[in-house]
C-alpha positions as a Markdown table, in Angstrom:
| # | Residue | x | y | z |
|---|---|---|---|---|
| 1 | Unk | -76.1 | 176.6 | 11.0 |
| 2 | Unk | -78.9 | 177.0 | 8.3 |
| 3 | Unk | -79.2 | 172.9 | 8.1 |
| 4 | Unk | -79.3 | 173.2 | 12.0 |
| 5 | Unk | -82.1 | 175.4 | 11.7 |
| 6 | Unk | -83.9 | 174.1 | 9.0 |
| 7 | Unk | -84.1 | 170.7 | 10.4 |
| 8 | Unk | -85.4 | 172.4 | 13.7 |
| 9 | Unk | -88.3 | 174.2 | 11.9 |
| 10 | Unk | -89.0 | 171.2 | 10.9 |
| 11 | Unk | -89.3 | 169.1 | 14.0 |
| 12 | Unk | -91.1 | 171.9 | 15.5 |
| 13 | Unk | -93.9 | 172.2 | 13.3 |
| 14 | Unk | -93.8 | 168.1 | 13.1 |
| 15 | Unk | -94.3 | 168.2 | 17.3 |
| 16 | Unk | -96.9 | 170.5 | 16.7 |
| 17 | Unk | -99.1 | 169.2 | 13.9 |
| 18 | Unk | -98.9 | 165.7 | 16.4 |
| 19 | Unk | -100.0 | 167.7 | 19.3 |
| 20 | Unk | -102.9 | 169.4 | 17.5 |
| 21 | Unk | -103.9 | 166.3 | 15.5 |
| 22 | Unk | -104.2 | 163.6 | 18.6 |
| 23 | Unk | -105.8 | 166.5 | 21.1 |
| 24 | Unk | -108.6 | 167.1 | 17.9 |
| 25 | Unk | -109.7 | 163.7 | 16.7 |
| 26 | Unk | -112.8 | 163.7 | 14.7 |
| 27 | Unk | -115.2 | 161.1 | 14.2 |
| 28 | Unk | -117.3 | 161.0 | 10.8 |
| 29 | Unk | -120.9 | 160.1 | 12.1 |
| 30 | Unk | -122.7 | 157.0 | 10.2 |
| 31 | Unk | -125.7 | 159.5 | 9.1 |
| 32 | Unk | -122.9 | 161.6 | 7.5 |
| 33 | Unk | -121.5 | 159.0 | 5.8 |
| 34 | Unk | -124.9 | 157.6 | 4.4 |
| 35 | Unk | -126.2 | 161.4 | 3.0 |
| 36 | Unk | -122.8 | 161.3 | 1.4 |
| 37 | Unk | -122.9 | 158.2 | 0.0 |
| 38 | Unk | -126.8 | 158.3 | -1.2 |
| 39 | Unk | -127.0 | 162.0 | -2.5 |
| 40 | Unk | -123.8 | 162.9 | -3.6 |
| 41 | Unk | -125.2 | 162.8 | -7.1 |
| 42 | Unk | -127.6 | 165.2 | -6.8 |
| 43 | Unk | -125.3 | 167.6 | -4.9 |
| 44 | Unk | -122.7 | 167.8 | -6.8 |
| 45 | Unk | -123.9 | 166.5 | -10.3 |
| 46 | Unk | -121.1 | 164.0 | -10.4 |
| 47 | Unk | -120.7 | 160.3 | -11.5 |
| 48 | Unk | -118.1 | 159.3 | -9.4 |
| 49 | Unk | -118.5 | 159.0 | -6.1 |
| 50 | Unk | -114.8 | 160.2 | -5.5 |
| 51 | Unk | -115.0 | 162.9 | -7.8 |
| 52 | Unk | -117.7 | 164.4 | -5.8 |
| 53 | Unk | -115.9 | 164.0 | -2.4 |
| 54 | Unk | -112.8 | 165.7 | -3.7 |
| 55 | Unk | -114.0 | 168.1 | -5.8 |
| 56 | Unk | -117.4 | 169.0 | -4.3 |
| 57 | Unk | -117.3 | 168.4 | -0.5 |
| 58 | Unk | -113.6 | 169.0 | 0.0 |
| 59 | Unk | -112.6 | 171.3 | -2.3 |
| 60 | Unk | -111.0 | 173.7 | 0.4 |
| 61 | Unk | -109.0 | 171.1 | 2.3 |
| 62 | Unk | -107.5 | 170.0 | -1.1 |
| 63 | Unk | -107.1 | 173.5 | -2.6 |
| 64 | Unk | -105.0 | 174.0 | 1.1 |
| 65 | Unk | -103.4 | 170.4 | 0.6 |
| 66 | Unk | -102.0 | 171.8 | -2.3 |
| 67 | Unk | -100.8 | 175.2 | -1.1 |
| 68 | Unk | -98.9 | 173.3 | 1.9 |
| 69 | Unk | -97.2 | 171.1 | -1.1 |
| 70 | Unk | -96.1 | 174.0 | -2.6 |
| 71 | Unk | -94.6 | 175.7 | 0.3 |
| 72 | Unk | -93.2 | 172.9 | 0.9 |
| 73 | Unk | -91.2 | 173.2 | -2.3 |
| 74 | Unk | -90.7 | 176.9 | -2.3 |
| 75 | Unk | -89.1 | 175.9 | 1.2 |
| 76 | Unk | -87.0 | 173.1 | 0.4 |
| 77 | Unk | -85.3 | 175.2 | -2.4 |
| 78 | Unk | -84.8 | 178.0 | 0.3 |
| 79 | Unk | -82.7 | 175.9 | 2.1 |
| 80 | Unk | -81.1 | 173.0 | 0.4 |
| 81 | Unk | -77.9 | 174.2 | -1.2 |
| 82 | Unk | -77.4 | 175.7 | -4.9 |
| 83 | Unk | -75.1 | 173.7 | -7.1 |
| 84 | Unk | -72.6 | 177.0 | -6.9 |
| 85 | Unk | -72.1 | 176.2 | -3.1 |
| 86 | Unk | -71.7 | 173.0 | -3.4 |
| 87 | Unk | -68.8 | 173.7 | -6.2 |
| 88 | Unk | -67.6 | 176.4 | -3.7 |
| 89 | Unk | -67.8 | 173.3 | -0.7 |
| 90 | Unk | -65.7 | 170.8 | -2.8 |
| 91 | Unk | -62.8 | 173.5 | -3.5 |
């Protein structure tokens, strides 16, 4: 039942992320891209152009990137079995 449930949660959230990601498409604008790509130096004090992006101008979005990852983890060991249940399953 848990496995059942589990894998439901997951195609649930799955279904929804789709929905919310196709009905919100977002399109970076070319004068966006430019102020990025000429001042990012300045802005951020960085050398690398990546560096600056990720750090700088994204820093919440990969700060929450992170925190999904790791609830991602914390969930997985929730519900994937402990090596005592599976001894107790093979007996």
């Amino acid at each position: 039942m848990r496995y059942f449930l589990s894998a439901l949660l997951v195609l649930t959230v799955f279904a929804g992320v789709t929905a919310v990601g196709t009905l919100h498409q977002e399109q970076l604008e070319p004068s966006i891209f430019l102020y990025i790509t000429s001042f990012f130096e300045r802005d951020t004090a960085a050398h690398n152009a990546i560096a600056a992006i990720l750090l700088n101008y994204r820093m919440y979005d990969t700060m929450f990137e992170a925190l999904i990852l790791l609830t991602a983890i914390i969930g997985m060991k929730q519900f994937l079995p402990t090596s005592k249940e599976l001894r107790d399953a093979d007996e």
